[in-house]
N, C-alpha and C positions, 0 to 999 in steps of 0.2 A: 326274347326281346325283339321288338319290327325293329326292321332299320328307319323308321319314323321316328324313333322313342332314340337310340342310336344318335342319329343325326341329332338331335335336340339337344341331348346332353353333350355331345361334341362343338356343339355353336354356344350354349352356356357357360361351359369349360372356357373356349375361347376369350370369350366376354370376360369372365373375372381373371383370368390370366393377362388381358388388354390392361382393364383396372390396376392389378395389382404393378405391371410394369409403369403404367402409369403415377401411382401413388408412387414405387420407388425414385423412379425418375425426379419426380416433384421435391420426394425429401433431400434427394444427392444434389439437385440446383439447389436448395435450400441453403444445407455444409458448405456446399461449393461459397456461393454468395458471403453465406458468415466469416468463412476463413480467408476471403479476400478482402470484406471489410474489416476485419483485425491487421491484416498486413499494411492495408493504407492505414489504418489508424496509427500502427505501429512506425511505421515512414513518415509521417505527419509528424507524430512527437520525435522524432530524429530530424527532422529537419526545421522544427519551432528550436531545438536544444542543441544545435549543432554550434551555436556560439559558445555553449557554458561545457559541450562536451570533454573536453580537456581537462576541468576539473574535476568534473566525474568519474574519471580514471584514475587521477591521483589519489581518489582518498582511501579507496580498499586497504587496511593493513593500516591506517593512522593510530600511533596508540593514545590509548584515554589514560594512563596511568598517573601521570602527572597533573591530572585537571583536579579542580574544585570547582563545586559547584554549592548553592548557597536555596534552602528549602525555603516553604511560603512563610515557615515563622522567624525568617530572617536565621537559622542554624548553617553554617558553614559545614563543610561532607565532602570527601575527596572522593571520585568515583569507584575506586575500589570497594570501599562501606557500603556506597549507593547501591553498587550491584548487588553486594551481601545481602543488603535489607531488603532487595527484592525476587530473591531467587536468583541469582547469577546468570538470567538469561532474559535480557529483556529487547525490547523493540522502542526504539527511540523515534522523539517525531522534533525536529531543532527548527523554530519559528523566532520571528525577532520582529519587531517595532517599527521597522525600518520596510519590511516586506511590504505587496497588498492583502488589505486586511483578508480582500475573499480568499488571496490565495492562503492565508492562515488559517480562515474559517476553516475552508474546505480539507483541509491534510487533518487538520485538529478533530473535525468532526467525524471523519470515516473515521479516526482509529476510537472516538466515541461510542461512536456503533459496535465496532469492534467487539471491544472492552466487553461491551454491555449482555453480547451475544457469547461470550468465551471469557467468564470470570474465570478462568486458570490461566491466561496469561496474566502480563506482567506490561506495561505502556508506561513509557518518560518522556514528557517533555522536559523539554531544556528551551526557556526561555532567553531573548534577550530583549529588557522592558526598563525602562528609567528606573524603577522603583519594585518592592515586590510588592506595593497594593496594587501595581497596574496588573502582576503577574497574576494577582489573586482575581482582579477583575475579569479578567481572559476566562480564567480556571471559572469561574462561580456563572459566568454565559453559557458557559458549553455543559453545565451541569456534569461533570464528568461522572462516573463509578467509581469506586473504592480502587480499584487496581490501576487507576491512570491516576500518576502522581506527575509534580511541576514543581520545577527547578529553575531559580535563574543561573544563568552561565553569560558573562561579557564576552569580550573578546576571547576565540583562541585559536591555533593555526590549520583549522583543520581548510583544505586548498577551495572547498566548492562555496565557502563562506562569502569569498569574494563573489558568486554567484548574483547574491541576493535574493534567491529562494528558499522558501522552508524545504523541508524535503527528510528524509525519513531512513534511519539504518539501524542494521542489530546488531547487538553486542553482548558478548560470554564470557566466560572466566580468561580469555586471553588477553581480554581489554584493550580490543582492537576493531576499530568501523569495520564494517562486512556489508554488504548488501545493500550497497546507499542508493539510493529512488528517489527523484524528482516528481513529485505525484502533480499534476494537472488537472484543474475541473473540465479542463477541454476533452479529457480521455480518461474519463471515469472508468473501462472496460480495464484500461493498462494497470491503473492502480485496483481494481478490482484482481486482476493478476497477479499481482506484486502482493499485497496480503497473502490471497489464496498459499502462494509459493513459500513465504513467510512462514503462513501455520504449520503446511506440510512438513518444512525443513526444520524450524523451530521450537511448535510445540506439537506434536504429534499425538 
């Protein structure tokens, strides 16, 4: 081999070793960038929810034992049944009449999508609506799937109520809130999160 031929392959060597540090470079700013705009996003929604945060901490451990809740053909059901009837592990999404509607579209429709992508889980809403035709009206917009069912429920003390947002938690044979999330259309990526975290720990 000349040291012509030598040298050639030692300067083409270089070149795709330049590129290649180059290409990793590119993708590490990339990660870098993504996981610093998750962390502002993540600071964003702690500082839009730093008023409601308080309640947010309260409700982990609230028990559901003593509730009724009341289905779309007007049948009254204590939540213990409810769970029964749906596999004892469900993922609840609590909206009310009283909210803004997008921010009820918006919670109502991811766990739509949801639903629709993973018939083996299990979705409840628990409405609160004047009437159950309004309940039914909600339910028949959003065209739900067979595994997201609607309940109305009035009043009852669970602490983030006083919030005024819908917002979203699970619940197992202990029959007690767990995992309660305020979802936001301003921070789709969080509540894309909070699912993700959901299926993993949930339904696996």
């Amino acid at each position: 081999m000349t040291n012509k031929t030598l040298i050639t392959i030692l300067i083409v060597s270089l070149i795709l070793f330049n590129a290649y540090l180059l290409v990793t470079n590119i993708s590490n700013k990339s990660k870098t960038t993504e996981y610093e705009n998750f962390d502002q996003t993540i600071t964003d929604y702690i500082l839009e929810y730093q008023g409601i945060s308080d309640y947010m901490l309260q409700n982990d451990g609230f028990s559901l034992d003593s509730i009724a809740v009341v289905d779309v053909e007007n049948n009254s059901i204590d939540f213990n049944q409810l769970l029964k009837n749906h596999g004892n592990n469900i993922l609840v999404c609590r909206t009310s009449q009283y909210n803004c509607e997008s921010c009820n579209d918006y919670a109502i429709q991811k766990l739509v999508v949801l639903c629709k992508e993973n018939p083996e889980i299990q979705v409840v809403l628990l409405g609160y609506y004047d009437s159950i035709r309004s309940m039914r009206i909600v339910r028949d917009n959003h065209n739900p799937p067979s595994n997201m069912h609607y309940y109305q429920l009035l009043d009852y003390s669970l602490p983030i109520e006083a919030a005024g947002v819908p917002y979203y938690f699970a619940v197992d044979n202990s029959l007690e809130v767990e995992d309660l999330f305020v979802p936001n259309k301003a921070y789709p990526k969080l509540t894309d999160h909070y699912i993700e975290m959901i299926m993993q720990k949930r339904f696996p």
